[in-house]
C-alpha distance (Angstrom), angle and dihedral (degrees) to the residues before:
residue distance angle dihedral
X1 . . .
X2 3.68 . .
X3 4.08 116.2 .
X4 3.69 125.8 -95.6
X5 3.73 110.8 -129.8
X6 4.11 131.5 -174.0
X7 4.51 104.2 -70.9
X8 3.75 95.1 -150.0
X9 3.08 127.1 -112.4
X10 3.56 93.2 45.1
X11 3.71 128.5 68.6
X12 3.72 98.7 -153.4
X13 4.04 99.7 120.6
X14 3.70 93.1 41.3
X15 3.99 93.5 -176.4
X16 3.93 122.1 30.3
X17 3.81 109.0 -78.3
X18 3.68 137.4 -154.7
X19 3.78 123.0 -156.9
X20 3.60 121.4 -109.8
X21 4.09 101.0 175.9
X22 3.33 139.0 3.9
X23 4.10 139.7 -163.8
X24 3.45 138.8 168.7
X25 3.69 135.8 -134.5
X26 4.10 126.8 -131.4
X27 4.19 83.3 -107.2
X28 3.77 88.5 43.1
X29 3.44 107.4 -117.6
X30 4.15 111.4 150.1
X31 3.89 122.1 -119.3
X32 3.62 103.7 -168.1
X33 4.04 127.1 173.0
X34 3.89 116.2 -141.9
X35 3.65 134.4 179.6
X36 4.31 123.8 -172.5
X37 4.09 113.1 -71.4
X38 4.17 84.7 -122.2
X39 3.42 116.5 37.0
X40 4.22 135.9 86.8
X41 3.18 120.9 -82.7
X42 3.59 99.7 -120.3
X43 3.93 106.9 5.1
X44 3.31 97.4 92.0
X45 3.85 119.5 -156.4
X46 3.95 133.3 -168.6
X47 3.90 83.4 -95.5
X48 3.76 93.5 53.3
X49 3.51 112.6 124.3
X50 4.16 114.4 -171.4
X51 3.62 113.0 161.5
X52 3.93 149.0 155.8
X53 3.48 116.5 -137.1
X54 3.77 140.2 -172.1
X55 3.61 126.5 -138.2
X56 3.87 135.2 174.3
X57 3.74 125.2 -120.8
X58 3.70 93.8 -93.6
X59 3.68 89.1 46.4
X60 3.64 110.6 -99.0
X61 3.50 122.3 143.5
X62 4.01 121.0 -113.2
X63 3.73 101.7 163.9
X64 4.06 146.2 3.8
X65 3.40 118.9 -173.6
X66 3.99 116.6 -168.7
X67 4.01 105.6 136.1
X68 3.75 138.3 34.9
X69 3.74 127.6 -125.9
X70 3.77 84.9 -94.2
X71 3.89 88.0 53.4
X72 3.73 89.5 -115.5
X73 4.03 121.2 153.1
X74 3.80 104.9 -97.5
X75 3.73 95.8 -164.3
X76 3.77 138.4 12.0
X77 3.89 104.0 -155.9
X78 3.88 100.8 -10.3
X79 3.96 93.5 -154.8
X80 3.99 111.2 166.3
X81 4.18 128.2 17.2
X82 3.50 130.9 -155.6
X83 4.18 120.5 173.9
X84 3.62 124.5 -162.9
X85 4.03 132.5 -135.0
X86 3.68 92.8 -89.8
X87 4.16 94.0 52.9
X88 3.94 98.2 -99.7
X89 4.00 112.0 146.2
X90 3.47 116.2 -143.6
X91 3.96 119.0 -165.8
X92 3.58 130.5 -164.2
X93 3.84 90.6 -134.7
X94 4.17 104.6 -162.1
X95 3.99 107.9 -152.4
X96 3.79 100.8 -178.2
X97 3.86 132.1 -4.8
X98 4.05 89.7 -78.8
X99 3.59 107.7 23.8
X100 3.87 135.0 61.9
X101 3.96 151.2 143.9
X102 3.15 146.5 -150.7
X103 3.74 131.3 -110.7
X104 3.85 126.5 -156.8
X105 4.12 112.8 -163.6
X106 4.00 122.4 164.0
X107 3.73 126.6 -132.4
X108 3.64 89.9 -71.2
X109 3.75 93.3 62.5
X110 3.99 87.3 -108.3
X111 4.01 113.7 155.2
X112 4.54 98.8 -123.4
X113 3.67 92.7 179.6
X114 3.78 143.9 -35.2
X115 3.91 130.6 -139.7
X116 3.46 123.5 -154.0
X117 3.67 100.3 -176.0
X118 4.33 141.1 -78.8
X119 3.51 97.7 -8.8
X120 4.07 92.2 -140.3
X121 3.80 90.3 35.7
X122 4.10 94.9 76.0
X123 3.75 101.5 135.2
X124 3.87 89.1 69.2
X125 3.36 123.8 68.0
X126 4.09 124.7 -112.6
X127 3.92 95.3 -112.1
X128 3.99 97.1 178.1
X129 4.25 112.7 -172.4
X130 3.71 96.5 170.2
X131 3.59 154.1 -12.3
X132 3.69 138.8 -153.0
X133 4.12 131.1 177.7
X134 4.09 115.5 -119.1
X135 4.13 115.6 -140.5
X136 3.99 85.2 -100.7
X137 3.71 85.5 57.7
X138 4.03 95.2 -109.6
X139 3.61 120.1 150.3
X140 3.62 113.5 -124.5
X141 4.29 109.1 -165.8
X142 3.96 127.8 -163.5
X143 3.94 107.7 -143.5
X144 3.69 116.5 -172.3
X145 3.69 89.9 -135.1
X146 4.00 84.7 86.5
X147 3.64 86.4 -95.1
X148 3.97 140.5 126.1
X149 3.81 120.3 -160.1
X150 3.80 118.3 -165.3
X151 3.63 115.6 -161.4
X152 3.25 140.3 -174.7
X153 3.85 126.9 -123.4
X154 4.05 88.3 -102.6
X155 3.18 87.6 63.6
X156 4.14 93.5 -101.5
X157 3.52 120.3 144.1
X158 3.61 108.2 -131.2
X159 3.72 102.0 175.3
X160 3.71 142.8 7.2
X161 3.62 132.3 -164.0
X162 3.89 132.1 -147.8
X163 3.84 94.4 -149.3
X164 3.62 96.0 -162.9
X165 3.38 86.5 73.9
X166 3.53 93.4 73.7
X167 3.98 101.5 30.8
X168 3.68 99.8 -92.6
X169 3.79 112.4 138.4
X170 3.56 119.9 -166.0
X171 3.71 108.2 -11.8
X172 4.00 109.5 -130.5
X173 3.78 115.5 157.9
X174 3.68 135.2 -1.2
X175 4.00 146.5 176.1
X176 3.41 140.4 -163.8
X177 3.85 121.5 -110.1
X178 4.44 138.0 -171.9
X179 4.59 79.6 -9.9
X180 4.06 81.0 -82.9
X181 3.45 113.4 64.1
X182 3.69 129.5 75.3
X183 3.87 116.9 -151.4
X184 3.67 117.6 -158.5
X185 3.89 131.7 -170.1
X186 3.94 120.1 -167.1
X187 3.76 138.0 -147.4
X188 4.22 91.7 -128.2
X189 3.74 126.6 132.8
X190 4.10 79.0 -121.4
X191 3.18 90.6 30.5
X192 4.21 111.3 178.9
X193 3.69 138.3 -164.3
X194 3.71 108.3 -109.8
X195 4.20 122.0 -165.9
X196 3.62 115.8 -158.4
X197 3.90 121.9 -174.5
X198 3.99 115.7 -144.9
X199 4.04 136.8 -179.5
X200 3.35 140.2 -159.3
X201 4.01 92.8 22.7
């Protein structure tokens, strides 16, 4: 993908960026997380620059959203976005190489909730690979600990999934197909496409 530099006369990008994921509203406006072209990926410096930025159809930019009112970090490595019916972004924020979140903020760039993985389930680490949105606006969440979390957008998790159980090794990316359908790709030497039908979520 080509890099995202400062569009004069705003200051939105601050530092040349380079895109890290990208997803598209129903009116196709762009949500697209960034992070600086030099720096580490999760030793963040003064000069660090993560953000997750809103841009029209033709390109224009509406909104960037970086800091909070407090001028706290909103994301570490924001590396997959999913929105919901009612305009909430949700970002798989990755904090280290094995660990992660998510973060919930409104249109405002306000923080609604965060989730930090199975609530029960603390001595492993939140791995997150993926995210999608269900039609009833649930967020369903690949972990690489052979796991799926579904959660609700309050930030509740409302079910979790041992995906061993069904022959799904290490979880990595994963769409939503016909509303019903769950399609799930794996990080496996034979690695396989797996379709799993759910209801209710």
């Amino acid at each position: 993908m080509n890099k995202f530099y400062r569009f004069d006369p705003t200051d939105w990008f601050g530092t040349p960026q380079v895109p890290l994921c990208f997803h598209i509203l129903q009116d196709g406006i762009r949500i697209i997380g960034t992070k600086e072209i030099d720096g580490d990926l999760f030793q963040l410096s003064k000069t660090s620059c993560r953000q997750v930025v809103l841009q029209s159809s033709d390109g224009k930019q509406l909104k960037c959203y970086e800091r909070d009112k407090k001028n706290n970090r909103l994301f570490t490595l924001p590396f997959r976005i999913t929105s919901n019916s009612s305009g909430k972004i949700c970002t798989m924020d990755r904090t280290d190489a094995i660990e992660g979140r998510l973060v919930t903020i409104d249109s405002e760039g306000v923080v609604k909730w965060i989730y930090n993985g199975h609530p029960k389930k603390s001595q492993l680490k939140f791995n997150p690979t993926d995210i999608v949105t269900t039609f009833r606006d649930n967020i369903v969440v690949s972990d690489m600990n052979n796991a799926i979390h579904i959660v609700n957008y309050n930030g509740e998790m409302v079910s979790f999934l041992q995906t061993e159980t069904f022959g799904i090794i290490l979880p990595l990316s994963m769409d939503i197909y016909c509303k019903d359908e769950l399609l799930i790709g794996c990080k496996h030497n034979q690695a396989k496409l797996h379709i799993m039908t759910f209801n209710g979520f």
